[in-house]
MOPAC internal coordinates of N, CA, C and O (Angstrom, degrees):
PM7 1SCF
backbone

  N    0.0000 0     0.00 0     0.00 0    0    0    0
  C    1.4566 1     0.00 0     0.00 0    1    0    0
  C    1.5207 1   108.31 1     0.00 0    2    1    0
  O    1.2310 1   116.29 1   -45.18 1    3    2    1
  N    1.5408 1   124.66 1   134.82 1    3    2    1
  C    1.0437 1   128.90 1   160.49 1    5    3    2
  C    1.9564 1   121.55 1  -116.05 1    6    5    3
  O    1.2310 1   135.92 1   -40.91 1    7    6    5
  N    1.2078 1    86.78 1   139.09 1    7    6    5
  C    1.8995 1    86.69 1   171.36 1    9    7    6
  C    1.0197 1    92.88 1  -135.29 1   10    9    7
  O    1.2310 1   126.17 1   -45.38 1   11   10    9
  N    1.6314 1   105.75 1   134.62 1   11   10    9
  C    1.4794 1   127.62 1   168.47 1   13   11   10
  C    1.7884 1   119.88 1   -76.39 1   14   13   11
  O    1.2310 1   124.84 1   -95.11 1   15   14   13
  N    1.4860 1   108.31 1    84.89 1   15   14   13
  C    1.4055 1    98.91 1   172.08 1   17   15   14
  C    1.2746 1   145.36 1   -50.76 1   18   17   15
  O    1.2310 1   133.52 1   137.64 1   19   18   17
  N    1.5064 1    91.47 1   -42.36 1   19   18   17
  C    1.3059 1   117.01 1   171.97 1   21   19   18
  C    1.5545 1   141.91 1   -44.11 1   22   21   19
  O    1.2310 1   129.81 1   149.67 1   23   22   21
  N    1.7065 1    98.70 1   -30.33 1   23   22   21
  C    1.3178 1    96.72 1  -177.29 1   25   23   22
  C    1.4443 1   105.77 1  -120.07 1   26   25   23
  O    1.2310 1   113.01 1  -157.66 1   27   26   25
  N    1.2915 1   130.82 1    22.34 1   27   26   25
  C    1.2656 1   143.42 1  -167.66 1   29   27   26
  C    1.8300 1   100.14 1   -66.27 1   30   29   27
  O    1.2310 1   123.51 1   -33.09 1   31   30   29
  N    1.6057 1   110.87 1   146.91 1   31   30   29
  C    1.3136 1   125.26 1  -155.63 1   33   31   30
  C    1.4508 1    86.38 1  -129.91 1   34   33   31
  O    1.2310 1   129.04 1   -44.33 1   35   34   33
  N    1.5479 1   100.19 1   135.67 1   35   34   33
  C    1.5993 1   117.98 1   171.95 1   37   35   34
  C    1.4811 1   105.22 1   -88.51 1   38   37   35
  O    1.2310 1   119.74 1   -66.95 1   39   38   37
  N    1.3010 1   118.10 1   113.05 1   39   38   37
  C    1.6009 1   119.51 1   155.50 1   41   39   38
  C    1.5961 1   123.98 1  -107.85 1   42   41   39
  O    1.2310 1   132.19 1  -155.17 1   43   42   41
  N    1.2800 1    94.07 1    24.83 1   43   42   41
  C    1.8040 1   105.27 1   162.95 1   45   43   42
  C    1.2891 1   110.47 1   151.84 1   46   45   43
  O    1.2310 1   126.82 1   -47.03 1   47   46   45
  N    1.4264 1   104.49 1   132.97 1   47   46   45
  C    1.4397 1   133.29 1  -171.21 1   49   47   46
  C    1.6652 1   123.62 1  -147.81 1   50   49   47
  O    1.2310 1   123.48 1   -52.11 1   51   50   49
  N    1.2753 1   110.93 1   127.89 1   51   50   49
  C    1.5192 1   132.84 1  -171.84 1   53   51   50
  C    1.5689 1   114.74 1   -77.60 1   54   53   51
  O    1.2310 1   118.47 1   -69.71 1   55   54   53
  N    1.3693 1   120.52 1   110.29 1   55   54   53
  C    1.7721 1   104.07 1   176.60 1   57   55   54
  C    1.4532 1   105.56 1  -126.82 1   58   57   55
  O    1.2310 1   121.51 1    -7.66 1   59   58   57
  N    0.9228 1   114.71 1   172.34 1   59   58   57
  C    1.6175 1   126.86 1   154.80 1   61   59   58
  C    1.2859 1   132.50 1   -89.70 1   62   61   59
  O    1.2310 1   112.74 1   -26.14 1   63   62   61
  N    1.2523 1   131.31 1   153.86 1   63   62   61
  C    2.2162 1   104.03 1   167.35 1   65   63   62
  C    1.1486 1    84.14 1  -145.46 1   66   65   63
  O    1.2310 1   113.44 1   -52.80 1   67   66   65
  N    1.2701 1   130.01 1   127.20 1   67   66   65
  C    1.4722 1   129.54 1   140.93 1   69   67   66
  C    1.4071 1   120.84 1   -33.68 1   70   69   67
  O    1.2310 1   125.27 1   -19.66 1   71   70   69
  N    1.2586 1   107.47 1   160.34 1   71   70   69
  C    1.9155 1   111.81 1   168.99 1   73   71   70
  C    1.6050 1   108.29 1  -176.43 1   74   73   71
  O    1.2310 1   131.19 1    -4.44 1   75   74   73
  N    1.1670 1    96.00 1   175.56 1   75   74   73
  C    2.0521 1    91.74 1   174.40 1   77   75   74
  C    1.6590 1    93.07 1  -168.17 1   78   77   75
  O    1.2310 1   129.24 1   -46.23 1   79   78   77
  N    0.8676 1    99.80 1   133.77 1   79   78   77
  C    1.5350 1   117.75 1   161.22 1   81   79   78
  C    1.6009 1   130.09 1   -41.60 1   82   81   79
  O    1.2310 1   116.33 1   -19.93 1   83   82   81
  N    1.2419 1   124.58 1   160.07 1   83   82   81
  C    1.1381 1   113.89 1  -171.32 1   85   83   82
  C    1.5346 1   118.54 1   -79.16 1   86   85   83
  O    1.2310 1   128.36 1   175.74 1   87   86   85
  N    1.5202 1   101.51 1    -4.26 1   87   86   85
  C    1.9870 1   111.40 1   163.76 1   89   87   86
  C    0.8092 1   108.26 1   -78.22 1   90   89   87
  O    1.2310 1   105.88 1   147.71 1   91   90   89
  N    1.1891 1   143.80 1   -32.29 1   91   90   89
  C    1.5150 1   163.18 1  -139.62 1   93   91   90
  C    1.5372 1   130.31 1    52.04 1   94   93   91
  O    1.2310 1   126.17 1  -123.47 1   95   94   93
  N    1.2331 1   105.74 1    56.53 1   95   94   93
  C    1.3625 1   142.61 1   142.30 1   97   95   94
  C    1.4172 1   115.56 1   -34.20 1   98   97   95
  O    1.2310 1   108.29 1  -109.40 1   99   98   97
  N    1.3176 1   139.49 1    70.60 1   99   98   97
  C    1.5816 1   104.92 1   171.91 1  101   99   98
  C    1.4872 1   115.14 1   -85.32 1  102  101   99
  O    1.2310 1   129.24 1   -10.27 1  103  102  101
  N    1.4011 1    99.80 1   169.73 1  103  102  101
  C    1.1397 1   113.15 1  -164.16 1  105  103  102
  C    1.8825 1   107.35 1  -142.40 1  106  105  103
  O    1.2310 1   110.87 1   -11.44 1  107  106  105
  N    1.5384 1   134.77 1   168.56 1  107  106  105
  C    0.9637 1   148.22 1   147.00 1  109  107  106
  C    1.6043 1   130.97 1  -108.31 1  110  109  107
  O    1.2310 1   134.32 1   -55.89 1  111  110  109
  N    1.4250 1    89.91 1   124.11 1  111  110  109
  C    2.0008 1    86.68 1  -173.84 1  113  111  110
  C    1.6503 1    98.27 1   -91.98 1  114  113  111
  O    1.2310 1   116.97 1   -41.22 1  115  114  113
  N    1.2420 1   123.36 1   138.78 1  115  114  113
  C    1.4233 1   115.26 1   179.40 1  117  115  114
  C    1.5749 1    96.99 1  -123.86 1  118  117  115
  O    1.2310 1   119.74 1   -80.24 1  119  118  117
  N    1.4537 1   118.11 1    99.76 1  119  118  117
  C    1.0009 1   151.64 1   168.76 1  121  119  118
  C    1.6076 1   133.67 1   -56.68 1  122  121  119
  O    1.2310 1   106.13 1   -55.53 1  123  122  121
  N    1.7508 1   143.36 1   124.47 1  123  122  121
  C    1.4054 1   137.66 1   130.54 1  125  123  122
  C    1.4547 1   133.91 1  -102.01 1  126  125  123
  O    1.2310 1   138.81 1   -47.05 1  127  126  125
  N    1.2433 1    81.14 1   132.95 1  127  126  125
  C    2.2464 1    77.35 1   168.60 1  129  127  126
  C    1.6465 1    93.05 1  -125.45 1  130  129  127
  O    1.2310 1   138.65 1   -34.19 1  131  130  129
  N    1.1267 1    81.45 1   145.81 1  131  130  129
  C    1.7468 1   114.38 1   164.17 1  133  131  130
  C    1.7317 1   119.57 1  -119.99 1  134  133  131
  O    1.2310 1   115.35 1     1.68 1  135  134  133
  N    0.8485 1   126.43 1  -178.32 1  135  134  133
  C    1.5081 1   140.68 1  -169.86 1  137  135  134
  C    1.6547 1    91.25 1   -97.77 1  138  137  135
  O    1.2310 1   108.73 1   144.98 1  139  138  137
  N    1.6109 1   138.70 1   -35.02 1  139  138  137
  C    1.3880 1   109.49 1  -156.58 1  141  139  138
  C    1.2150 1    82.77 1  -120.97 1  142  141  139
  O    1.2310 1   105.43 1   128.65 1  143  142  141
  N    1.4085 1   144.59 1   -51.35 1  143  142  141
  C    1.4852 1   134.36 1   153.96 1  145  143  142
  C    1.5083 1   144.82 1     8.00 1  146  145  143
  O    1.2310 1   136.67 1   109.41 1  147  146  145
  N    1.6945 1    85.32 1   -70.59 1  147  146  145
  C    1.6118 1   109.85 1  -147.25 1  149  147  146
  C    1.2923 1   123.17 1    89.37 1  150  149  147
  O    1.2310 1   125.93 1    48.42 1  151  150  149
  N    1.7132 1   106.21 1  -131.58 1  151  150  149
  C    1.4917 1   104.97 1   166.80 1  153  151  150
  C    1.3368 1   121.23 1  -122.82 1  154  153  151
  O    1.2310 1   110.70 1    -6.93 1  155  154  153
  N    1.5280 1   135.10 1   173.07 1  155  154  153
  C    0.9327 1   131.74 1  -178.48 1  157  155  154
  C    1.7096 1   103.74 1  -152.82 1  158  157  155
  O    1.2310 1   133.27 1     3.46 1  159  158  157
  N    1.3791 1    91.95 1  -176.54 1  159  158  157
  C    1.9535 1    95.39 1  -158.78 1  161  159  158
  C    1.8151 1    80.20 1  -115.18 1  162  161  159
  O    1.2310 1   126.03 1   -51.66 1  163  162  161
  N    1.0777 1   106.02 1   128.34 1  163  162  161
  C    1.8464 1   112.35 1   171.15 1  165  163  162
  C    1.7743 1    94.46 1   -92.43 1  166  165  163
  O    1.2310 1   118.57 1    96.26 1  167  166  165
  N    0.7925 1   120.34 1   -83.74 1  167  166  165
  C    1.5945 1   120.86 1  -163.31 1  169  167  166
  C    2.1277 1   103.70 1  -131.29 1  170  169  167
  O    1.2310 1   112.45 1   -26.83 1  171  170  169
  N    1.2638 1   131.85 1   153.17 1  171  170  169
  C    1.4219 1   118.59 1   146.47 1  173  171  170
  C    1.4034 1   109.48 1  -125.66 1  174  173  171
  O    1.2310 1   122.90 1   -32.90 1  175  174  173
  N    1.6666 1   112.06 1   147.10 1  175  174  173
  C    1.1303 1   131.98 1  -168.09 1  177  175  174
  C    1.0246 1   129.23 1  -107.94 1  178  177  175
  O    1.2310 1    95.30 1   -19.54 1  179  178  177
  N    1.3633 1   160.83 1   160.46 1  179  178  177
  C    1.8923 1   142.79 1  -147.06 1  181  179  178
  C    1.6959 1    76.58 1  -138.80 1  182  181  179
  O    1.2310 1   129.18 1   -34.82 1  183  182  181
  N    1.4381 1    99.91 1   145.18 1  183  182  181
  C    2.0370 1   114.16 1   157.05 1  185  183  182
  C    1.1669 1   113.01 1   -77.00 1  186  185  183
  O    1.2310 1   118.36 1   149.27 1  187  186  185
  N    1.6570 1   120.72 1   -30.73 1  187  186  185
  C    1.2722 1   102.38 1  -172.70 1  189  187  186
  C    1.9527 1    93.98 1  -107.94 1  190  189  187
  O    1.2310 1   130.13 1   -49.54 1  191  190  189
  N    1.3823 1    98.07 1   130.46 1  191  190  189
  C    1.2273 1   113.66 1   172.89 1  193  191  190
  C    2.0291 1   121.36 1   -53.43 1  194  193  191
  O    1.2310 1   138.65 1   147.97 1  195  194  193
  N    0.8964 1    81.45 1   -32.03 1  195  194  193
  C    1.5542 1    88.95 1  -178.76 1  197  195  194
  C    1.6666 1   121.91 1   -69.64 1  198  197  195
  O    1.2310 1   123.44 1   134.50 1  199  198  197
  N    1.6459 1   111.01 1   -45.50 1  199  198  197
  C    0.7628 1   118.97 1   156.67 1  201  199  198
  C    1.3736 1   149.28 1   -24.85 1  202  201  199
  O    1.2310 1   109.88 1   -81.51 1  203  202  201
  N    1.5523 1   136.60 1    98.49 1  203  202  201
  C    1.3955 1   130.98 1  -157.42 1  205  203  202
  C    1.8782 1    96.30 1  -109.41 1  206  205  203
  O    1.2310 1   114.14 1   -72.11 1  207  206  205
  N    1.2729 1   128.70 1   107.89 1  207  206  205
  C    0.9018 1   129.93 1   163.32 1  209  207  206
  C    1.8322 1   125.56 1   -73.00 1  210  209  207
  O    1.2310 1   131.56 1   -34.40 1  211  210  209
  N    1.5893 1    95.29 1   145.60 1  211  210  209
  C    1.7043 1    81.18 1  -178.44 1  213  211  210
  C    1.5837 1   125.81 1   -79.87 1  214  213  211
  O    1.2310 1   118.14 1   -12.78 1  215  214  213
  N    1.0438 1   121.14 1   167.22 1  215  214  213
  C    1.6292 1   105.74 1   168.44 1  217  215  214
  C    1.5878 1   132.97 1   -53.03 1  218  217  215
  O    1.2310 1   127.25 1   153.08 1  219  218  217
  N    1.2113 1   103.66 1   -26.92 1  219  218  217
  C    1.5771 1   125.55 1   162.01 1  221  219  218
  C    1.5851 1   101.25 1   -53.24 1  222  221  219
  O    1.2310 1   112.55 1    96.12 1  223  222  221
  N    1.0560 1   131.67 1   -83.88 1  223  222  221
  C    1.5287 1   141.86 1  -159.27 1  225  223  222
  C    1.2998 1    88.47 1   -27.56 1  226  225  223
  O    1.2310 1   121.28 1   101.63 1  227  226  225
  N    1.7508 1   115.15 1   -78.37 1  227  226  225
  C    1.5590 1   121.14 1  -138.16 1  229  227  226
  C    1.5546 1    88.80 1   -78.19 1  230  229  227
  O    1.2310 1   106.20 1   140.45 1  231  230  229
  N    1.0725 1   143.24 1   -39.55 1  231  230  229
  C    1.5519 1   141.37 1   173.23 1  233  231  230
  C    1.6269 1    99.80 1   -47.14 1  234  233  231
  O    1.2310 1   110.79 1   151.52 1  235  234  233
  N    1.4201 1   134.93 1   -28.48 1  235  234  233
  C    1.7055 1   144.31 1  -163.51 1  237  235  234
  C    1.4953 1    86.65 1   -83.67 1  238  237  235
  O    1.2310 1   119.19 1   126.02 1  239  238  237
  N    1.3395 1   119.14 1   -53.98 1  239  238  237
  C    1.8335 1   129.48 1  -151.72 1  241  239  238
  C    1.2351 1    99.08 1   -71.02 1  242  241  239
  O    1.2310 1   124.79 1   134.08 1  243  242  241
  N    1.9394 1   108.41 1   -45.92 1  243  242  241
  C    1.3455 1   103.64 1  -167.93 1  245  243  242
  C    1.7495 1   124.45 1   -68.72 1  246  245  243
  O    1.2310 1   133.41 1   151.04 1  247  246  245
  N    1.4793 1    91.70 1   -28.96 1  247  246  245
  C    1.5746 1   108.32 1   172.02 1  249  247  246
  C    1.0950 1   112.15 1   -72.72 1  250  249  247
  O    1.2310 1   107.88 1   153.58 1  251  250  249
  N    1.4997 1   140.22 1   -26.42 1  251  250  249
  C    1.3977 1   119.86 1   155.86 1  253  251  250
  C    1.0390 1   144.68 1  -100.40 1  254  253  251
  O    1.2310 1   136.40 1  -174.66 1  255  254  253
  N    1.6309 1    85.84 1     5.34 1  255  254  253
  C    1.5469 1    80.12 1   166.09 1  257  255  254
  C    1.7071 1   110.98 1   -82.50 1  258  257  255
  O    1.2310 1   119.98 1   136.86 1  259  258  257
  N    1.5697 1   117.64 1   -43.14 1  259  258  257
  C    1.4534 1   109.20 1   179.63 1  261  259  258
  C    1.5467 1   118.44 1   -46.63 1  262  261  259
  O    1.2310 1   120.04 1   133.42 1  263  262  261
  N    1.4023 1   117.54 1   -46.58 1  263  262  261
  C    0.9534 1   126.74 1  -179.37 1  265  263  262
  C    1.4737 1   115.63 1   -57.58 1  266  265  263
  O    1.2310 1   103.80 1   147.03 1  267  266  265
  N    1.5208 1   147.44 1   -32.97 1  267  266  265
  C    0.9584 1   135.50 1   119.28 1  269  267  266
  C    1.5524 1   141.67 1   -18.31 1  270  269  267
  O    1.2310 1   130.83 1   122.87 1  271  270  269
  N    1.5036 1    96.71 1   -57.13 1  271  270  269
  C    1.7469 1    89.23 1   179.46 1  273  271  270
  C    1.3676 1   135.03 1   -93.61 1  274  273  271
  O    1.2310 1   133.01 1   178.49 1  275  274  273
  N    1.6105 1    92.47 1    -1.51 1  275  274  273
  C    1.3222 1   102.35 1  -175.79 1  277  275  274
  C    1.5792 1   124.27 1  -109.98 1  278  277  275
  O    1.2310 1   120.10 1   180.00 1  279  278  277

């Protein structure tokens, strides 16, 4: 039996990106892309636990981030 490792093709993969706001908020974008997709926003997460973000913010993050990667 042979399998070709070598030339194996990603059709979807999970990342993270750091970021922080212009208060300085950081934050985590937890990220997918696929091949027929693109990308998409799975969830974003705040560093500081305490922190209650509004629905605006993460709706702001999520829009730029797509709008960036896509």
């Amino acid at each position: 039996m042979k399998i070709n490792y070598k030339d194996g093709v990603i059709t979807n993969k999970s990342v993270t990106f750091e970021g922080e706001t212009k208060d300085g908020q950081g934050f985590t974008v937890y990220a997918n892309w696929n091949d027929w997709d693109n990308w998409s926003v799975d969830d974003v997460t705040w560093h500081n636990p305490d922190y209650e973000p509004t629905d605006e913010e993460v709706k702001v993050i999520k829009e730029k981030f797509l709008a960036d990667m896509n």
